[in-house]
C-alpha positions as CSV (number, residue, x, y, z in Angstrom):
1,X,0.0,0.0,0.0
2,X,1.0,3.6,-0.7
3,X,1.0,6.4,1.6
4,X,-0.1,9.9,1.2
5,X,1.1,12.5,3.1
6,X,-0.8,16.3,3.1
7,X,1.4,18.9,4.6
8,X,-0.6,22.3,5.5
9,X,0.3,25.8,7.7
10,X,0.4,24.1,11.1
11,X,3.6,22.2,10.0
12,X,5.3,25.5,9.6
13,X,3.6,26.8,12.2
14,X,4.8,23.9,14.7
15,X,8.5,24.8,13.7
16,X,7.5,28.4,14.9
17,X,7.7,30.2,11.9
18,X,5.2,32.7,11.3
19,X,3.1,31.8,8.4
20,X,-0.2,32.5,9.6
21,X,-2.2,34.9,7.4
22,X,-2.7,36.9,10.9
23,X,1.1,37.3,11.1
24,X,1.6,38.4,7.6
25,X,-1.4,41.1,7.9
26,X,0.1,42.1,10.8
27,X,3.8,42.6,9.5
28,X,2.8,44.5,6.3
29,X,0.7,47.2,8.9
30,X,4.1,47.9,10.9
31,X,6.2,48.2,7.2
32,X,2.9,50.4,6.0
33,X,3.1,52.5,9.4
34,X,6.8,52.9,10.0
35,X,6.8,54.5,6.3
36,X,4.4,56.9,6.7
37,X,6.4,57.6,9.8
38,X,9.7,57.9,8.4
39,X,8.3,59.8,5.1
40,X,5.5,61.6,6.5
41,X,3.2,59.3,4.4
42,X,2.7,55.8,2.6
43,X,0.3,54.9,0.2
44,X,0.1,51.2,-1.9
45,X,-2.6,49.9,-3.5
46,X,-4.5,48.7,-0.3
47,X,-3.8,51.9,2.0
48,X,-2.6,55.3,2.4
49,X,-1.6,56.2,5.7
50,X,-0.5,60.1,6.8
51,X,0.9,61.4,9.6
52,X,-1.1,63.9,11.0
53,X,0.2,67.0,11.5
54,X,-2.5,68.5,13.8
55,X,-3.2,65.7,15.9
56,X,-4.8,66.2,19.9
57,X,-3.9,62.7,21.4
58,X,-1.8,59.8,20.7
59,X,-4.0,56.5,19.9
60,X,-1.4,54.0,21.7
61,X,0.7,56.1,24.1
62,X,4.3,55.2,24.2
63,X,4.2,51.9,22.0
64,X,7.3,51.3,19.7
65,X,5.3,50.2,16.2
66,X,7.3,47.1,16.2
67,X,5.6,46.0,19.3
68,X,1.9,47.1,17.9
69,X,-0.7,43.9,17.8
70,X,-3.7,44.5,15.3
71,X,-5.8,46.4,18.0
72,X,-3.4,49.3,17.9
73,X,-3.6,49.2,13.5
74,X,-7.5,49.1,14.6
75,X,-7.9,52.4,16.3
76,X,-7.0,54.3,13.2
77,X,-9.9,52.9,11.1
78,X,-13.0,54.9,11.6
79,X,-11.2,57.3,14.0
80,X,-12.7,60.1,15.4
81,X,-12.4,63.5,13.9
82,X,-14.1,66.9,14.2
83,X,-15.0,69.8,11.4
84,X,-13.2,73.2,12.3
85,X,-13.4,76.4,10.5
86,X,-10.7,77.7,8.8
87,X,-9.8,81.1,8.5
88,X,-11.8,81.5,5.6
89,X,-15.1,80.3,7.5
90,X,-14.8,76.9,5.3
91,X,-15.4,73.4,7.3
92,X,-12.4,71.3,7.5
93,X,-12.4,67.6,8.6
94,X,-9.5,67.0,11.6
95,X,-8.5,64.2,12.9
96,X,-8.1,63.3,16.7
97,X,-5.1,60.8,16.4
98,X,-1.2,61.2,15.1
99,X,-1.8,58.9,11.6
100,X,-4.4,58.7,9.6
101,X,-5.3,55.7,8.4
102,X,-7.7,55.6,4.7
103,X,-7.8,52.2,3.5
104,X,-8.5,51.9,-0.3
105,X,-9.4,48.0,-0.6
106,X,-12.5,46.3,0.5
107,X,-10.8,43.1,1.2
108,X,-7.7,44.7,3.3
109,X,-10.6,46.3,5.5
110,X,-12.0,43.1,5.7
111,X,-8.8,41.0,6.6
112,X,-8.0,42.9,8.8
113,X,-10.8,43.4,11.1
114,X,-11.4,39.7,10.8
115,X,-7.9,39.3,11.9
116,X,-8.6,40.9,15.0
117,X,-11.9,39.7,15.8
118,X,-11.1,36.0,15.2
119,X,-7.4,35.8,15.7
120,X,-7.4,34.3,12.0
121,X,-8.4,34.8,8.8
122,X,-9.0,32.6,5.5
123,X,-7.3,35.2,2.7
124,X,-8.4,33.2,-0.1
125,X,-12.0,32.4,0.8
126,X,-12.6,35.8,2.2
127,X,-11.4,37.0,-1.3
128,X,-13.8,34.0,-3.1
129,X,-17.1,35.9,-1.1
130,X,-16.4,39.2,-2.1
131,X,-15.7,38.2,-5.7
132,X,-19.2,36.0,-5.6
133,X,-21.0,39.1,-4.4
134,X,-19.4,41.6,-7.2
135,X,-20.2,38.7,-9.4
136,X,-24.2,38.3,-8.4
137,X,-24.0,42.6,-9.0
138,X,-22.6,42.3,-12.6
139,X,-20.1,44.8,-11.7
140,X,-17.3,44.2,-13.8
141,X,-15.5,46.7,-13.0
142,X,-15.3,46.3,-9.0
143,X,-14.2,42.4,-9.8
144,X,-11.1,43.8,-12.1
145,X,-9.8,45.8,-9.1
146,X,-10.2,43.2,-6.5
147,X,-8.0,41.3,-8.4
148,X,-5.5,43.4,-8.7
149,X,-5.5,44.0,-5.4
150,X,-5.7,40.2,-4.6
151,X,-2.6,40.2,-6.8
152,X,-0.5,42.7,-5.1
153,X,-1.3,40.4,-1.4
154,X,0.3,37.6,-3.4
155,X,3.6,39.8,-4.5
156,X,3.3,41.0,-0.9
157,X,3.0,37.3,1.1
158,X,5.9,35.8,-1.1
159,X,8.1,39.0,0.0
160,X,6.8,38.1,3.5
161,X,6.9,34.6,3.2
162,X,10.5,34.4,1.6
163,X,11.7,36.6,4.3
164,X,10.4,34.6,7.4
165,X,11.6,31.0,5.5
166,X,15.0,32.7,5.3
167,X,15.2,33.4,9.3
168,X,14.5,30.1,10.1
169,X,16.9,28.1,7.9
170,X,19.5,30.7,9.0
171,X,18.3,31.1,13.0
172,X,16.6,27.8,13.7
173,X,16.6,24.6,11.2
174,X,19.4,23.4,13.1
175,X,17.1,22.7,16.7
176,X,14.9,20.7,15.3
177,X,15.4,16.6,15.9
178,X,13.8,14.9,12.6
179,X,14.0,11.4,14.0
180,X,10.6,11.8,15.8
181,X,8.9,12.8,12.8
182,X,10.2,10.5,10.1
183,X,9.3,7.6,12.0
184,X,5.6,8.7,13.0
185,X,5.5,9.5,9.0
186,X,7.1,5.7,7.7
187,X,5.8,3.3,10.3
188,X,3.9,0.5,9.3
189,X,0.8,0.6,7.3
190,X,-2.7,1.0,10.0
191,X,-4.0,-2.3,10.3
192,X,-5.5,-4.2,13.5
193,X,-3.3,-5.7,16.9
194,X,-4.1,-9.1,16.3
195,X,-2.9,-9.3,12.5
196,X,0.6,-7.2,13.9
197,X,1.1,-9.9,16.4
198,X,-0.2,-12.5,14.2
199,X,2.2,-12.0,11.5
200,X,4.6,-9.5,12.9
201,X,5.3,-5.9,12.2
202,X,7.8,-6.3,9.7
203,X,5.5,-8.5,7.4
204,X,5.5,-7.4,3.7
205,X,1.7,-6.7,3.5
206,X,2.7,-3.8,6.5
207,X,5.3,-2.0,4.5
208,X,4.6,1.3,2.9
209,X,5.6,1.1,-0.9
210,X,5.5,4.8,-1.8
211,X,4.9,7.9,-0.3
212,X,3.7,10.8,-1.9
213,X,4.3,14.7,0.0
214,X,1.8,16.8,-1.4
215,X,3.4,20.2,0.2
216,X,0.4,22.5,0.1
217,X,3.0,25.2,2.0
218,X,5.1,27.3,-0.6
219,X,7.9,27.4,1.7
220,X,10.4,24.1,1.2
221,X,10.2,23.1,5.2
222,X,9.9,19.1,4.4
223,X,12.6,18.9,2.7
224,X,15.0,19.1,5.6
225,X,13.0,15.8,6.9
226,X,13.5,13.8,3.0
227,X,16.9,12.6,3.2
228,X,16.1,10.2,6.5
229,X,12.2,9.4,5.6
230,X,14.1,8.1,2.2
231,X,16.2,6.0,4.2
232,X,13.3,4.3,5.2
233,X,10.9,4.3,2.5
234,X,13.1,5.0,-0.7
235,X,10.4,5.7,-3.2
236,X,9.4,9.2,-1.6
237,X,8.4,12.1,-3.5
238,X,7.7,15.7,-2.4
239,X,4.9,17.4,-4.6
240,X,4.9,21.1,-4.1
241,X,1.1,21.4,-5.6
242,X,0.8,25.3,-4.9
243,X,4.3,25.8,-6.4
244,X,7.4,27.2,-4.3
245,X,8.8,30.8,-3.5
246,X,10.9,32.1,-6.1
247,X,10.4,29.2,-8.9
248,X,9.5,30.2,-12.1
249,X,8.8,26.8,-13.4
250,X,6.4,26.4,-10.2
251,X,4.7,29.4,-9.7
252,X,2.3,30.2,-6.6
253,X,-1.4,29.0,-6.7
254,X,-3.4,31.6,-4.8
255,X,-6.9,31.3,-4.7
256,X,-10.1,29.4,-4.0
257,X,-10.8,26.0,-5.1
258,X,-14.7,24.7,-4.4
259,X,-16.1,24.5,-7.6
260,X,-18.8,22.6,-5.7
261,X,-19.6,25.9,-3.5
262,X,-23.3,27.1,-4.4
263,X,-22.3,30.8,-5.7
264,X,-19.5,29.0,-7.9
265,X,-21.9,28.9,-10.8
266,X,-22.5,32.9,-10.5
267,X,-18.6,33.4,-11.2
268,X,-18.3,31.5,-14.2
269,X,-19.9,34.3,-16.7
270,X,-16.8,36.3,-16.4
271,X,-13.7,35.2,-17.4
272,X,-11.8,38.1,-14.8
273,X,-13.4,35.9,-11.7
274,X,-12.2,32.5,-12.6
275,X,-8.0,34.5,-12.5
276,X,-7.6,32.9,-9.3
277,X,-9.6,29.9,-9.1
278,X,-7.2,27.1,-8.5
279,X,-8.6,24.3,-11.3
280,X,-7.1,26.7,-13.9
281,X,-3.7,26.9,-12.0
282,X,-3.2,23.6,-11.4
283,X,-3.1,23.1,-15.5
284,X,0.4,25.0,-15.6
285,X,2.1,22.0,-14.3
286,X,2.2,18.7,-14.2
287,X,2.1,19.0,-10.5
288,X,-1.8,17.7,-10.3
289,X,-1.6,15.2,-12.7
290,X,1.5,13.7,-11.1
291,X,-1.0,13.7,-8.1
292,X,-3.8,11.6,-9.6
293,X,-1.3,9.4,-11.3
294,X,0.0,8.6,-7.9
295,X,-3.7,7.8,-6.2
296,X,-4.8,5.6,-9.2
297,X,-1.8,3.8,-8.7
298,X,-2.4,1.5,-5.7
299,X,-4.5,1.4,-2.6
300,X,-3.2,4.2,-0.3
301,X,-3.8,6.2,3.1
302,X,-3.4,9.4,4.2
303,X,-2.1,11.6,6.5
304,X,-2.9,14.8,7.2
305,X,0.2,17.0,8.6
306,X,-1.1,20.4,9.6
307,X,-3.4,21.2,7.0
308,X,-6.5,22.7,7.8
309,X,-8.5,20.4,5.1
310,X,-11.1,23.7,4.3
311,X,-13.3,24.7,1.6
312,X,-10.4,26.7,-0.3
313,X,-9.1,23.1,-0.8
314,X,-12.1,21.0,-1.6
315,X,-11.9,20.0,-5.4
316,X,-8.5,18.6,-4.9
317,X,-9.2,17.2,-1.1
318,X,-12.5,15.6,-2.9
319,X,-10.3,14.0,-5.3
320,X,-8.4,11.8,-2.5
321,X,-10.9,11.0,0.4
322,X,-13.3,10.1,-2.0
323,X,-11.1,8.0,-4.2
324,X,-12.2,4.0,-3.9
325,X,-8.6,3.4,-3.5
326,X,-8.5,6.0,-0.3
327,X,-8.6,3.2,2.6
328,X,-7.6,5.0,5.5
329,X,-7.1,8.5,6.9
330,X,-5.2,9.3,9.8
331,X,-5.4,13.2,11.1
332,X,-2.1,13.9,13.4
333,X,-2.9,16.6,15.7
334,X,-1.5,18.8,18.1
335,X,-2.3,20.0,21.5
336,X,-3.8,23.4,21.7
337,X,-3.9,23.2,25.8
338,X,-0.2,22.1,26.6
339,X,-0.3,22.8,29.8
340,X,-3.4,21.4,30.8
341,X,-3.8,16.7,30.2
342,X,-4.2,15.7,27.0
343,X,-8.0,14.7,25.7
344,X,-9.5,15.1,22.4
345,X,-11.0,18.6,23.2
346,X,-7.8,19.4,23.8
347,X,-6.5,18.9,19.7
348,X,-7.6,20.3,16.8
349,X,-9.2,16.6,15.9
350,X,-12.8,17.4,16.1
351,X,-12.0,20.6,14.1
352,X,-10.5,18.8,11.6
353,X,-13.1,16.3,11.2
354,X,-16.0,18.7,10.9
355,X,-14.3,19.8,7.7
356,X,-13.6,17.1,6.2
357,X,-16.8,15.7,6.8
358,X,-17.4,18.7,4.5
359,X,-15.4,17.0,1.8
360,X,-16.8,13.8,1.8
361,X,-20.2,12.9,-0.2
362,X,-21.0,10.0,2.0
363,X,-20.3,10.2,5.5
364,X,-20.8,6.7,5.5
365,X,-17.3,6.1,3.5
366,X,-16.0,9.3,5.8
367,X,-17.0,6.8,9.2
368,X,-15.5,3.8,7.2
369,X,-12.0,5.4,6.5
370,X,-11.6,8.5,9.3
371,X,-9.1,6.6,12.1
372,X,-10.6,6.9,15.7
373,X,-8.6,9.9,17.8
374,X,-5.6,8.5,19.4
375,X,-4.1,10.7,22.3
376,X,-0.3,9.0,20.3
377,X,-1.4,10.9,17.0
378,X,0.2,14.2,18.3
379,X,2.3,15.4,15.5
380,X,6.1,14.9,17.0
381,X,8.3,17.8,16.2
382,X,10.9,18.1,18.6
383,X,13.1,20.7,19.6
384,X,16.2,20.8,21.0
């Protein structure tokens, strides 16, 4: 049997490096503010902040912007201002706090205040409801300059993303001990007690033939862990199936992918709102179809590796869980409550299965295939 291995944020995330959409919306407000600071203004395609020469009070007294969370960025939107009269008796609009803050993109707005209110935000499928409601309005013209915006956050998270990958390989790669992970990712195929003791762990029928990495991450974090999973299971491959930072020949996918979603249907009358929508990116590599040839293969199971499994994802995650060939799926976890005993509240397991429930067309085959939460399914990623 073949094993399939889906690697998502959380495994960057669980070597601590800041990948989060929360923690890139957060870094491009400091760059954004420490401009305007040091040049009196900034302005992109998303925002123009001023400083505000007639200001009456400080909004975050004392606070270095480096050290700013989103609720200090937060203050400036909407803030409070007053009309004066000038010396020629005509109304002026003045602002209360040092910056002012005009932000020119509906979806930056969004993001951000989600961000905030949430402590997270899905980018692509906040992006995929605003485009289905510019859609349903026939405004053509609205859906041409979300995407350019949507465009410039995609040159802006590979700067970001490139910057943050590059600390860690030069700061941190070092601490981490790989042994723990490679052999929770190459031991032997899920099967039952008895037939282990029956026949023996090392029996052929319990050895993993291929593995398959689909790397849904665009940084390259798995490959420091391929040299010793190869040592184990030779035939491993690492997919990279929404392309890498800085690879021409593998470009970024950056979008939604649900073609199944119910407003998908009200995008599909104008070429501009299908730029983004992953089916059509996958086709500009042989990536995908690399991917099915692999799951037609052989019987397989999967393992899911800090990936989220949501609607952004669905077409392709539909392809695997509802595959005949799928027979298993294992979801390793982590503990969201370290410090407190470890139960399945605890994980991200129930999460995880509500949305992949939402993947699967028969729960039936979902019950069938889903293996039972297991407190030894915590993802292992050590550090020294």
């Amino acid at each position: 049997m073949n094993r399939l291995i889906l690697i998502g944020n959380g495994f960057d995330l669980a070597h601590n490096i800041k990948t989060s959409y929360r923690s890139f919306i957060l870094d491009y407000l400091k760059n954004v503010f420490n401009e305007a600071r040091n040049n009196s203004s900034y302005e992109d395609q998303l925002v123009n902040v001023r400083v505000n020469g007639s200001y009456s009070e400080n909004a975050n007294h004392g606070l270095d912007i480096n050290s700013w969370d989103l609720s200090n960025f937060l203050k400036y939107i909407d803030a409070p201002f007053v009309y004066i009269n000038d010396d020629f008796m005509q109304r002026i609009k003045t602002y209360r706090y040092e910056f002012i803050f005009d932000i020119n993109s509906e979806l930056i707005k969004i993001l951000i205040t989600k961000c905030d209110e949430y402590n997270w935000v899905d980018v692509e499928n906040e992006y995929y409801l605003l485009l289905c409601k510019l859609s349903s309005e026939d405004k053509q013209k609205e859906i041409e300059q979300l995407n350019k915006e949507f465009d410039y956050l995609q040159v802006l998270l590979q700067k970001y993303l490139k910057k943050v990958e590059d600390k860690y390989v030069n700061e941190d790669s070092e601490n981490y001990i790989k042994s723990y992970l490679v052999d929770q990712l190459t031991e032997i195929i899920n099967t039952s007690e008895v037939a282990v003791r029956t026949l023996g762990k090392n029996h052929p029928d319990f050895q993993i033939k291929n593995i398959l990495i689909l790397n849904f991450n665009y940084t390259n974090t798995i490959q420091e862990y391929l040299e010793e999973i190869r040592k184990k299971v030779a035939n491993t491959t690492v997919i990279n199936i929404h392309g890498k930072l800085d690879d021409e020949s593998n470009p970024i996918i950056f979008g939604y992918g649900d073609e199944e979603e119910t407003n998908y249907a009200t995008l599909e009358k104008y070429d501009e709102c299908l730029r983004f929508v992953k089916t059509y990116r996958y086709s500009r590599t042989h990536n995908y179809q690399n991917f099915i040839d692999f799951i037609e293969s052989d019987d397989f199971e999967v393992y899911v590796l800090g990936h989220s499994c949501g609607l952004s994802d669905k077409t392709l995650l539909s392809e695997i869980f509802n595959n005949k060939k799928c027979i298993k799926l294992k979801l390793l976890t982590y503990n969201k409550k370290p410090a407190e005993s470890l139960r399945i509240d605890s994980t991200d397991y129930i999460e995880k299965t509500y949305q992949i429930g939402r993947v699967f067309k028969e729960k039936s085959e979902m019950r069938r295939k889903l293996i039972p939460f297991n407190p030894n399914h915590l993802i292992r990623i050590r550090h020294r």
